[in-house]
LOMIPA-801186 format. One record per atom (N, C-alpha, C, O): residue in one letter; x negated, y, z. Coordinates in steps of 0.2 Angstrom, whole numbers, plus 5000, padded with zeros to 4 digits. Layout:
// LOMIPA-801186
AXYZ ...
***
This chain:
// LOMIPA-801186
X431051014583 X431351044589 X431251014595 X431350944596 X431151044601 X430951014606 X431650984609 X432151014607 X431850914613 X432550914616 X432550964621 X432151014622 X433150944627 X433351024628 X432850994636 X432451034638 X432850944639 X432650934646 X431950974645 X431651014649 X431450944638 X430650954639 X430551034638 X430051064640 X431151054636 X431151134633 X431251174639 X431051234640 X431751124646 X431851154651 X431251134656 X431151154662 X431051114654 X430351084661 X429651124658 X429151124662 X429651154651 X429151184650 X429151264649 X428651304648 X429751264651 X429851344654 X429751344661 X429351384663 X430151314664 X430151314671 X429051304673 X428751334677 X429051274670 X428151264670 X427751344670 X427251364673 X427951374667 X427651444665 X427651484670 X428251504673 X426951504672 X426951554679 X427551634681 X427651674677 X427751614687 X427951664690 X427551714693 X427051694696 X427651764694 X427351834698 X427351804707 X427851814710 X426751774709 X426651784716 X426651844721 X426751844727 X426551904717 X426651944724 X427252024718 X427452024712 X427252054722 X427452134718 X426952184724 X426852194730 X426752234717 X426352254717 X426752344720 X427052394717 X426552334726 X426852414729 X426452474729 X426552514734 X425952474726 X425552514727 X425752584726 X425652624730 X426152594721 X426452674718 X426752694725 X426552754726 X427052664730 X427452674736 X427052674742 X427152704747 X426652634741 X426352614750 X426052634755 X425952604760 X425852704753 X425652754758 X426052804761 X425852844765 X426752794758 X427452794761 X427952744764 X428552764766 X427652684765 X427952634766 X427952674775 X427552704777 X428652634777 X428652624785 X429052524785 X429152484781 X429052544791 X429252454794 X429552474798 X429352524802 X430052434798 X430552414806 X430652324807 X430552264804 X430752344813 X430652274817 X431252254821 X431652294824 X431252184822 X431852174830 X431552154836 X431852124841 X430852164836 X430552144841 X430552054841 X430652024847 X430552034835 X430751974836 X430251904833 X430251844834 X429851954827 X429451924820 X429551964815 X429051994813 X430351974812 X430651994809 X430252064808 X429952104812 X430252054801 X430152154798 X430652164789 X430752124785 X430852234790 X430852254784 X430552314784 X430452354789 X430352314776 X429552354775 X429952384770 X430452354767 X429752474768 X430352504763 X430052594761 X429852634765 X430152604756 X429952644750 X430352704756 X430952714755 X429952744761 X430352784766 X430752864763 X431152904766 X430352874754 X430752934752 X431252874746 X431652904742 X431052834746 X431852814739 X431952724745 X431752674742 X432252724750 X432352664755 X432852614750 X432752554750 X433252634746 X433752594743 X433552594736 X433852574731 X432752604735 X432552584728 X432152504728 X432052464725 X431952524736 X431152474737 X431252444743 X431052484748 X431352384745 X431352364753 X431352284752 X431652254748 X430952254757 X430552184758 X430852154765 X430852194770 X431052094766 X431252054772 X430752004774 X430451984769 X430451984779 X430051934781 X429751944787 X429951984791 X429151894787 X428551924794 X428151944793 X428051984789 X427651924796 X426951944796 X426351954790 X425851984789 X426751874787 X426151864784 X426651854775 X426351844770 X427351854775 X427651874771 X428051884769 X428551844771 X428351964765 X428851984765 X428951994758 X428552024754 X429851974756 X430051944750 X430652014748 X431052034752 X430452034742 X430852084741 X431752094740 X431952064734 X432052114741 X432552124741 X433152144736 X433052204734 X433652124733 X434152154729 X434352194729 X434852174731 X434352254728 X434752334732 X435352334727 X435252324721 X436152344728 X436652344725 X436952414726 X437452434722 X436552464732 X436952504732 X436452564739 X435952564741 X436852604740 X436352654745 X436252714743 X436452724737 X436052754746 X435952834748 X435452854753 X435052814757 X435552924753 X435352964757 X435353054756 X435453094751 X435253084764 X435453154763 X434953174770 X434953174776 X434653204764 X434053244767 X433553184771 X433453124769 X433253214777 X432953194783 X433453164787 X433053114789 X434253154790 X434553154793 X434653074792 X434553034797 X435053034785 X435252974785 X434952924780 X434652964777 X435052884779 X435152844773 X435452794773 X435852794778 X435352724769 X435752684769 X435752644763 X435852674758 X435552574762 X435452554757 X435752484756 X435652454762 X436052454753 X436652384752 X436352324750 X436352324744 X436152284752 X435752224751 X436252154749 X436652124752 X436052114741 X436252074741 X436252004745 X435751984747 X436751974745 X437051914752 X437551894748 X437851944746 X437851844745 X438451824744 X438951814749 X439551834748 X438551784756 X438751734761 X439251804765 X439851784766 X439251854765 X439551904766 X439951924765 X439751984765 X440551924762 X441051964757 X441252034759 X441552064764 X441052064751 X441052134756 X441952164755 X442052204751 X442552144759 X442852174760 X443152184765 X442952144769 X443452224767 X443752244774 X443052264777 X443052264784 X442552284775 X442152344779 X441452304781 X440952324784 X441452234778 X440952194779 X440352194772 X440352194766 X439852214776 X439352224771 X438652194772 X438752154777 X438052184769 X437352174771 X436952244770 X436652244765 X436852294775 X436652354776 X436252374780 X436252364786 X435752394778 X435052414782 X435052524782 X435152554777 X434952544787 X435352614788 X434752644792 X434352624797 X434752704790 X434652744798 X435052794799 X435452814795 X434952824805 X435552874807 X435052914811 X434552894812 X435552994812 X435053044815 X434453044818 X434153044824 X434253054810 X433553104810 X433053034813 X432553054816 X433152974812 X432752924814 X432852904820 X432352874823 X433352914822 X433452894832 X433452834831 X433152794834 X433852804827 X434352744827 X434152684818 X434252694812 X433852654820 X434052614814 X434352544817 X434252514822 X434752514811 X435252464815 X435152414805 X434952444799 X435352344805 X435452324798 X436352294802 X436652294808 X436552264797 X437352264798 X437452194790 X437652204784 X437252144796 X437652064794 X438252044794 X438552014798 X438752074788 X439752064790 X439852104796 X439952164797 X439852044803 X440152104809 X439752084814 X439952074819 X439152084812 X438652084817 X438052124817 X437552094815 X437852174817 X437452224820 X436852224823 X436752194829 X436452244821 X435752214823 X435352294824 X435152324819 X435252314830 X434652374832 X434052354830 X433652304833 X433952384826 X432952384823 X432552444826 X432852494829 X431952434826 X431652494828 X430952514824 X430752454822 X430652564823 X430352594819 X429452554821 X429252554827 X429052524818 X428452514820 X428052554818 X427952584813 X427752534825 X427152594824 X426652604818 X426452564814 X426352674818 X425952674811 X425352654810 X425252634804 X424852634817 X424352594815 X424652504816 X424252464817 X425152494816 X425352444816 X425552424809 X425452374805 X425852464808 X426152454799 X425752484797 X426052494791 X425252504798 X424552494793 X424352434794 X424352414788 X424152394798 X424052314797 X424452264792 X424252244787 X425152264796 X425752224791 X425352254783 X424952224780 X425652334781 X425352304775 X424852284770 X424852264764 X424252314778 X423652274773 X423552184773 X423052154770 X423952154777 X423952084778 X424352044776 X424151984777 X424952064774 X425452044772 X425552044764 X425452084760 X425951974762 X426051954755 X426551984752 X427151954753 X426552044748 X427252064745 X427452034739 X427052034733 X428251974739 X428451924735 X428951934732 X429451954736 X429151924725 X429651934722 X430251904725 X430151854728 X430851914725 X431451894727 X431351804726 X431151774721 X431551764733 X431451694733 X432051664731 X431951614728 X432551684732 X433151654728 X433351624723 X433851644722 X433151594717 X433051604711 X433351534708 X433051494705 X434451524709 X434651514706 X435351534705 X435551564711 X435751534701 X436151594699 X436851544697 X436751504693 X437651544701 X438251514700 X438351544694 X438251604694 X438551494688 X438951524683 X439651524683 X439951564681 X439751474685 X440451444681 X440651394687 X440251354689 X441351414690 X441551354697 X442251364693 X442551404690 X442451294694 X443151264693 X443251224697 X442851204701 X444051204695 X444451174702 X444751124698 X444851134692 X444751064702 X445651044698 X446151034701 X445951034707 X446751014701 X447351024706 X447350964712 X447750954716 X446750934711 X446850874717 X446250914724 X446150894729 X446050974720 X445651004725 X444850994724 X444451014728 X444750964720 X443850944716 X443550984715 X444051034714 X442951024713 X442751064712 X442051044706 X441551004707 X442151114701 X441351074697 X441251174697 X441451234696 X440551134698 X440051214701 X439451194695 X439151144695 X439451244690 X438851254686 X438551294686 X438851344684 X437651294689 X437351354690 X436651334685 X436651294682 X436251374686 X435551394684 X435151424685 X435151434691 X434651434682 X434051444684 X434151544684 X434551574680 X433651584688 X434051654689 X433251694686 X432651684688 X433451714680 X432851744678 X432951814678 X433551834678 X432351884678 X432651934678 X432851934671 X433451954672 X432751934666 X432851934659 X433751894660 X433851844663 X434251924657 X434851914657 X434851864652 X435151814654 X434651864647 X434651824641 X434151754641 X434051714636 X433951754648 X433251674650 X433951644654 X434151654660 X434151604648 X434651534652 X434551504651 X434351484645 X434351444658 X434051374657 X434151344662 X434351374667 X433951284662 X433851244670 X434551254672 X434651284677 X435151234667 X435951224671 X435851164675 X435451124673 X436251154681 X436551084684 X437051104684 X437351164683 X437551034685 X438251024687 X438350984696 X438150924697 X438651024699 X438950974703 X439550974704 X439851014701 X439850914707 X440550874708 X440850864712 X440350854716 X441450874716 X441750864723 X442150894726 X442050954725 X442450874729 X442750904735 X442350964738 X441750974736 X442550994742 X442551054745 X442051024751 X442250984755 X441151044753 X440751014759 X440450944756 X440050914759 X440750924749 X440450824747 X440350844740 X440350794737 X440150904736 X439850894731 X439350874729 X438850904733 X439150844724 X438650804721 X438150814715 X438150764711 X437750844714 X437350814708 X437450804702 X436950774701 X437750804697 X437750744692 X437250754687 X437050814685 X436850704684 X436350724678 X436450744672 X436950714669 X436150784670 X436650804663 X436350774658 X435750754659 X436550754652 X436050744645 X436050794639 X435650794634 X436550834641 X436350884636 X436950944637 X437550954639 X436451004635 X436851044635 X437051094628 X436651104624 X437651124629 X437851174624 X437951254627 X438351264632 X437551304625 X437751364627 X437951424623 X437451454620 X438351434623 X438451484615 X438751524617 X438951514623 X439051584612 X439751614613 X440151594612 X440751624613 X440151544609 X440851504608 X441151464616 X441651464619 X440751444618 X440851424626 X440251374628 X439751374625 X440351334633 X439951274634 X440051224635 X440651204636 X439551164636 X439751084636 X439351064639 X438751084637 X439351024644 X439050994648 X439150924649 X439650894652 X438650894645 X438550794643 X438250764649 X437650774650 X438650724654 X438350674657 X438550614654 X438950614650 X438150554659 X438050474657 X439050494657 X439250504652 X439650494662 X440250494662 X440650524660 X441150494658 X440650574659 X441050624655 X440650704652 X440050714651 X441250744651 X441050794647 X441350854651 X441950844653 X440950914652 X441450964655 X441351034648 X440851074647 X441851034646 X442151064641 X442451144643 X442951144647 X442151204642 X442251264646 X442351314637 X441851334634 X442751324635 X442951354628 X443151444633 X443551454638 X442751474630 X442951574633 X443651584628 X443651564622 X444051614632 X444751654625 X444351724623 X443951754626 X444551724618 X444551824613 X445051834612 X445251844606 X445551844618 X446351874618 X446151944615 X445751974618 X446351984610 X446252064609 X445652054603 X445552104600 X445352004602 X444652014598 X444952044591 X445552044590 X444652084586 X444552124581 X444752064578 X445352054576 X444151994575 X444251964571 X444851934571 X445251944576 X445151884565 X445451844565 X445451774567 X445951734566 X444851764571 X444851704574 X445151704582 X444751704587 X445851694583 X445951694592 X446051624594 X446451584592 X445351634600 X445351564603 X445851564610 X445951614612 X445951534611 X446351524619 X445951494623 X445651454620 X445751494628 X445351504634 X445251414637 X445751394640 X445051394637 X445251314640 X444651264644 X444151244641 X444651264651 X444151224653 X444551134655 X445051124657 X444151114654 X444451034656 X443750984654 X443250994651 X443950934657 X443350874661 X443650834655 X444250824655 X443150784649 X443350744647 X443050674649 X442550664651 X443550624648 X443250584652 X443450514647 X443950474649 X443150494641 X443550444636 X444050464634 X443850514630 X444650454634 X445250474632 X445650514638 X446050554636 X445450504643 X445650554647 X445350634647 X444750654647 X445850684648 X445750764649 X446150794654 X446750814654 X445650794659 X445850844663 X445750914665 X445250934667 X446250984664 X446151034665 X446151064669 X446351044674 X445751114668 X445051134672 X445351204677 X445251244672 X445551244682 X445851324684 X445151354683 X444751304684 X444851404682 X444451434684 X444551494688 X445051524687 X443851484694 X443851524700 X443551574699 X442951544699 X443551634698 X443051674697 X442651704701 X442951744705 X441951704700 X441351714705 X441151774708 X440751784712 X441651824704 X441451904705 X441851924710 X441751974713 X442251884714 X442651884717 X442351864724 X442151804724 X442251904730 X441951914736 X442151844742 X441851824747 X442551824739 X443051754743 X442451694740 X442051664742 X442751694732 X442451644729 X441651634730 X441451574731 X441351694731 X440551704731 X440351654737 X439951604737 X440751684742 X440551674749 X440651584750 X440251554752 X441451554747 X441451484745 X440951434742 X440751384745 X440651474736 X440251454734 X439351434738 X438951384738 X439251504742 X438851464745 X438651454754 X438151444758 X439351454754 X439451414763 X439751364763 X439551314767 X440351354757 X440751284761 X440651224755 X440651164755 X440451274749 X440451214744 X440051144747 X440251084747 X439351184748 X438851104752 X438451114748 X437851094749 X438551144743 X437951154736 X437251184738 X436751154737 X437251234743 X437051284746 X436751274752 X436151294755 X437151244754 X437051234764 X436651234769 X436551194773 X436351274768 X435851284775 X435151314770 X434551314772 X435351324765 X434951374760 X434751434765 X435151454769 X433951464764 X433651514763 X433651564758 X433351554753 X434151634758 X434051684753 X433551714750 X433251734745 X433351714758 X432751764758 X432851834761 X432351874763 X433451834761 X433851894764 X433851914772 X433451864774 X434151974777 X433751994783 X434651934786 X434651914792 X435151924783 X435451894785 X435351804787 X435551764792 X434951794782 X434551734785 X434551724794 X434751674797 X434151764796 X434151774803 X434651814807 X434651804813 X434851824805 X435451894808 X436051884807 X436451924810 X436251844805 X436951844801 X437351804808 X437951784808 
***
């Protein structure tokens, strides 16, 4: 059996898709611009199925979480951002409004007018232009706290395949001084997981409060450390606060490219 590091450097090894292939779409394709480099390129009868952020020479496809349309008249489509949180009315939104007069994208609470390019223009862009799969490609699993304020953030590698887990890191620290740590091994199951460095151990057991069987686990995250065990809060990441922590203030992130129209706009 292979160890887990060479099993994760020889997956990570195996080619990804350089480009996506929009051909079913592209003779419907339109483009808007800010007059600035900036484009997004978009599937003009399903806008919230198919839409690319970039420039010239490449545009990186997009998350859609959400979106509409009615008729000729509007549409609207919901683009993944963490850095965003969408409550109180803040969103990552790419729109148009009457009948095409108005197209606007909308970064939290900043607003950005776009404007329609032209057709033999956006006949170029997309004969010249590299259409690429979503550049983002790692995913928070699991952040905890402990009560001195430390924080342990364990993410991975983001495959479209839900069941392709691999390439965990762990980082450590404070809030903006998180750090790295290397791992030597890891544990991932339904039972929960374990994360071995050269110093301690981070110990993440899931509860099955309500489960059918008779086995009930109680829920328990803590840092082992020798004989010391420290317990662990977990912060949970579906939550639009936590998301947005995770990648502006933790430090993990910082000055990251998504790939997103907020990259620029935000």
């Amino acid at each position: 059996m292979l160890a887990y590091p060479v099993l994760v450097a020889f997956l990570l090894s195996q080619p990804r898709p350089d480009t996506v292939d929009i051909s079913s779409w592209k003779a419907q394709a339109r483009a808007l611009s800010d007059g600035k480099g900036h484009f997004l390129v978009f599937d003009s009868k399903r806008p919230y199925d198919a839409m690319f952020y970039g420039d010239a020479t490449k545009l990186v496809q997009q998350r859609i979480s959400g979106g509409g349309m009615s008729g000729a008249e509007s549409w609207s489509a919901v683009l993944w951002d963490p850095r965003v949180p969408r409550v109180d009315g803040n969103l990552v939104e790419v729109s148009m409004e009457d009948s095409g007069k108005r197209f606007k994208l909308v970064c939290g609470k900043r607003v950005t007018e776009l404007s329609e390019v032209k057709a033999d223009e956006a006949a170029k862009l997309l004969g010249t232009a590299t259409f690429a799969p979503p550049s983002w490609d790692r995913m928070p699993e699991r952040l905890l706290r402990d009560d001195k304020g430390n924080y342990y953030l364990v993410d991975r590698f983001r495959a479209q395949d839900r069941l392709d887990r691999r390439d965990f890191r762990l980082f450590v620290g404070p809030r903006g001084k998180m750090k790295q740590v290397p791992l030597k091994d890891v544990v991932d199951d339904s039972e929960g997981m374990i994360f071995s460095t050269k110093n301690g151990e981070l110990r993440l057991i899931f509860g099955n409060a309500g489960a059918a069987d008779d086995k009930v686990r109680k829920e328990d995250f803590k840092w082992i450390e020798g004989k010391k065990q420290l317990h662990l809060t977990d912060v949970p990441l579906d939550l639009p606060l936590n998301a947005r922590i995770t990648y502006l203030d933790l430090g993990v992130y910082a000055g990251a490219r998504l790939g997103t129209p907020c990259d620029d706009w935000m």
